[in-house]
N, C-alpha and C positions, 0 to 999 in steps of 0.2 A: 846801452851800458858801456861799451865800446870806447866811447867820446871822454864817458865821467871817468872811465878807468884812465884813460888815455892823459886828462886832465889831471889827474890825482901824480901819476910816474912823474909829468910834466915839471909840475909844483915841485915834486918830492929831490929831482934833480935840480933843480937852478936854486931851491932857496932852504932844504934840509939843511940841519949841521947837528951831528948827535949831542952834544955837549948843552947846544943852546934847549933845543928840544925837552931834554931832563930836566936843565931848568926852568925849563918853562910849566911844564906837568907835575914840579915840588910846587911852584908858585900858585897855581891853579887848585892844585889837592894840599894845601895849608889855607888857601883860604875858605874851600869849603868845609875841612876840616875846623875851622874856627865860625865858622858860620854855624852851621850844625848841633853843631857843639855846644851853642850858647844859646840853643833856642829859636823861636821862630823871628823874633826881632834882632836884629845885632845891635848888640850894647856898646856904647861910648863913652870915654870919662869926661865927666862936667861936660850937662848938658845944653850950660851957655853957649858952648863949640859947637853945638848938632850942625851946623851948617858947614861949617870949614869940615868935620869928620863925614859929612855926611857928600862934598865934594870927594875929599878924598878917598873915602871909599871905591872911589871911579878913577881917577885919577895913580893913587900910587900902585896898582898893579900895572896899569897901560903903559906908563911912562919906565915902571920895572922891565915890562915886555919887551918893550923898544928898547933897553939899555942891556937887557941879557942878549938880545939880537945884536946888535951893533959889536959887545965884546967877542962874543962868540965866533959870528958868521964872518964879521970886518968887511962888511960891504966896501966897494969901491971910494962912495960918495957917504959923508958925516950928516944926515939928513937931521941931526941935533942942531944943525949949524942954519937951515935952512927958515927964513922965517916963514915960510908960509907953511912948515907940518906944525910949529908952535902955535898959528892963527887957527888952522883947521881943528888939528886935535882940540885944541882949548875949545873950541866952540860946539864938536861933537862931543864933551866932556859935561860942557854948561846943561844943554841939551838933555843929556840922561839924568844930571844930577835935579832937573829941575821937574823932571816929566815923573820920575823914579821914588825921589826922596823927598823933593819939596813938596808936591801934591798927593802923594800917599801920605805925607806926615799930617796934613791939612785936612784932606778931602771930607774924612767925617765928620771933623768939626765946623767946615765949612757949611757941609749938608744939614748939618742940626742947628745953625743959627740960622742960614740966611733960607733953608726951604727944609723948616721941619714936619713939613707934614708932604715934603717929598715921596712918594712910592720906591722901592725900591729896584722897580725894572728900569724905571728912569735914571734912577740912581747911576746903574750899571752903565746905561745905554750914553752919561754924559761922563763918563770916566773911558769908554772905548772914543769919543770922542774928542777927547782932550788926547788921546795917545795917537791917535790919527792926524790932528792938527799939528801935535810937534813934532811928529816924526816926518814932516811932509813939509812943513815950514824953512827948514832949514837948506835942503835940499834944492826948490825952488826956487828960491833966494839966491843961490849960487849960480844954478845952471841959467838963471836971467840975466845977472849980474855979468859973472864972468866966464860960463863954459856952454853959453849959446851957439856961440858961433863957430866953437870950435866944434861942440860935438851938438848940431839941427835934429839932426833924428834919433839919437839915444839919451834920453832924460836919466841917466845913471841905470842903466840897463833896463829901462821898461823900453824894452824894441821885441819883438816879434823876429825878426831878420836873422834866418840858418839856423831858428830854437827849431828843436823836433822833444816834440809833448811823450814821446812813449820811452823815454830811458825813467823819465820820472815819477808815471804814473804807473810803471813796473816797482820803484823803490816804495810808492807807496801803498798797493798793495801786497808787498813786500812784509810792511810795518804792521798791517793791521791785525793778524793773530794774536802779536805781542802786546799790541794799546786795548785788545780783548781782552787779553789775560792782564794786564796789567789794571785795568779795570775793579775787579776783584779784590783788589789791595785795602786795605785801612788809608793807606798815607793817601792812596789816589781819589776815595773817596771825601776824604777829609778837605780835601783840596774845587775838586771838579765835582760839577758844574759850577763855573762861576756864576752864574743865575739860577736859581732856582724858585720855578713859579711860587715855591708857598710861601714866601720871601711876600709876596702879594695875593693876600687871600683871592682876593674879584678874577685873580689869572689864573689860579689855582685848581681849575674846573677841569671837569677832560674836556670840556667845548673846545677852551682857551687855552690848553695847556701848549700844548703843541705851536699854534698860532704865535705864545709871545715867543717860544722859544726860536721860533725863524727869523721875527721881527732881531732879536737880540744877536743872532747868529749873522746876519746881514752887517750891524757896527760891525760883531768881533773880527767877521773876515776882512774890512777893509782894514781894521785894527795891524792886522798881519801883513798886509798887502805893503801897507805903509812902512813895519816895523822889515819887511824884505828891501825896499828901496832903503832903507836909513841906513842899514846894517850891510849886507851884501851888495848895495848899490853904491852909496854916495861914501860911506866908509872905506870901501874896500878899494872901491876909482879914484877918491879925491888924494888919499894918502900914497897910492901907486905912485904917483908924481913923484913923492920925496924917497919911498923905500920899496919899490916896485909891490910881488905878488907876498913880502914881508907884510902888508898892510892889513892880509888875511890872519896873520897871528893875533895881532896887537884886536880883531874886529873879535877876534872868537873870545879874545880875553874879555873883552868887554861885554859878550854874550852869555858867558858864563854866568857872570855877575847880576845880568838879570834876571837869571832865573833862580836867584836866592829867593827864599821863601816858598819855592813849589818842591814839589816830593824831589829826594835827591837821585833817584835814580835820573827824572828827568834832566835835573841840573848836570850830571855827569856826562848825559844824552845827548847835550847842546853843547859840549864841546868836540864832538864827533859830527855832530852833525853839521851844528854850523862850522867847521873846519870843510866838510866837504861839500858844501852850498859855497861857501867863500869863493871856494879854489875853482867850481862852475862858472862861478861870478866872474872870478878875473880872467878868466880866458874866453870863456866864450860872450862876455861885454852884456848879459843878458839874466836877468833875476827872475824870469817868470820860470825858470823848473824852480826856485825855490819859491814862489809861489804856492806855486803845482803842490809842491810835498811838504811846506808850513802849513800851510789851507786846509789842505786834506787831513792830515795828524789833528789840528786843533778842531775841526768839526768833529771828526771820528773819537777824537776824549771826549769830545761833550755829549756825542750823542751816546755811545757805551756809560756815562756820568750818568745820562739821565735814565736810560732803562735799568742801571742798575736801581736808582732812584725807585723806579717806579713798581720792581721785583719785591720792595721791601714793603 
């Protein structure tokens, strides 16, 4: 605990500034405020635009984040000025807006023309797949192209090298009374399991119930595995370049955002949380503690999801 505290003061001196901060937590709680607010889809005018609003929903907070940081803080260095944070972010931007919005807006009308008589475990099992290939695509592509040679042995912080596993597997038994008790909720079960066997009568069995439910949990962790390297990894290092361990604000803004549509206590959750996985990230060069306590939260909701499931 020692290190993550250590990490946390670290951050909080070289890149704090209270002014930016406020604004950055109106910007965050206005938009989930309007999220919220509007139901479980967020609405946009003329639906010709869904695409350009459906960009921008990703886009005008990030690019807000970085400009209330820049007014605020007044870094050294104008990284607005820098071409390569306009190539990256634009491309970490494309990225979500197409993994997020384009194939959630698709995905069941894709599945009901071209494989209507799809199952729905499967169903699941090629939507954790398609989150695994794009959060993993991008990243690669880079460290081959151009941060091979500079950084051989850390692929955006998948290294092993000075991690010590028990600060975080303390946070995450930590979590677990709260993801019990949170368990018990309406909105949480309304939400979790994202799979659920009777979804598919023939899995449905107590044989199988269990069985698919491991099979499906093996995508969703690698689902996380990927979306820790995307988010904590490749975001958080690639943008250090242009606005050092600032790169952590602008990642968590954007982690916020994804977790619109789940219960909002979560959504509120991940920007505390992912603020302090970020700030592990930038300094200790290494994303397996957030691994360690993504992993472990998101099996531990499914598996309390499913007994509750199974009490009823």
């Amino acid at each position: 605990m020692k290190k993550i505290i250590s990490s946390l003061k670290k951050h909080h001196s070289e890149f704090y500034e209270p002014r930016f901060l406020l604004a950055w937590l109106v910007l965050l709680g206005g938009l989930i405020f309007w999220k919220y607010s509007t139901g479980t889809n967020v609405r946009f005018w003329g639906l010709e635009y869904r695409y350009l609003w459906g960009f921008l929903l990703y886009a005008v907070p990030f690019y807000t984040a970085a400009g209330l940081y820049y007014l605020f803080k007044k870094p050294q260095e104008n990284f607005f000025k820098k071409k390569g944070f306009w190539i990256d972010s634009l491309l970490i931007l494309t990225v979500l807006f197409v993994l997020r919005y384009c194939l959630s807006l698709y995905r069941p009308e894709l599945i009901r023309t071209f494989a209507p008589t799809i199952p729905a475990f499967f169903g699941k099992l090629i939507f954790s797949s398609n989150s695994v290939f794009l959060y993993f695509l991008l990243p690669i592509s880079y460290w081959l192209v151009i941060d091979k040679k500079k950084y051989p042995d850390n692929f955006y912080g998948l290294t092993r090298k000075g991690f010590d596993a028990k600060p975080y597997i303390f946070l995450l038994l930590i979590s677990l009374p709260f993801l019990a008790g949170a368990s018990f909720s309406a909105g949480f079960q309304k939400v979790y399991p994202f799979y659920k066997p009777a979804d598919v009568p023939i899995l449905a069995s107590q044989t199988n119930y269990w069985s698919s439910v491991l099979i499906f949990e093996l995508f969703y962790i690698c689902q996380f595995v990927c979306l820790e390297l995307f988010f904590r990894g490749f975001i958080v290092m690639r943008l250090q370049k242009y606005m050092g361990g600032a790169s952590v604000w602008l990642m968590v803004t954007l982690y916020c955002i994804l977790h619109f549509g789940k219960p909002m206590p979560e959504t509120l959750a991940s920007i505390v949380g992912g603020y302090v996985l970020g700030v592990i990230a930038y300094y200790s060069r290494s994303v397996f503690g957030g691994i360690i306590v993504h992993v472990g939260v998101a099996v531990c909701m499914d598996i309390f999801a499913h007994l509750q499931l199974l009490s009823k």
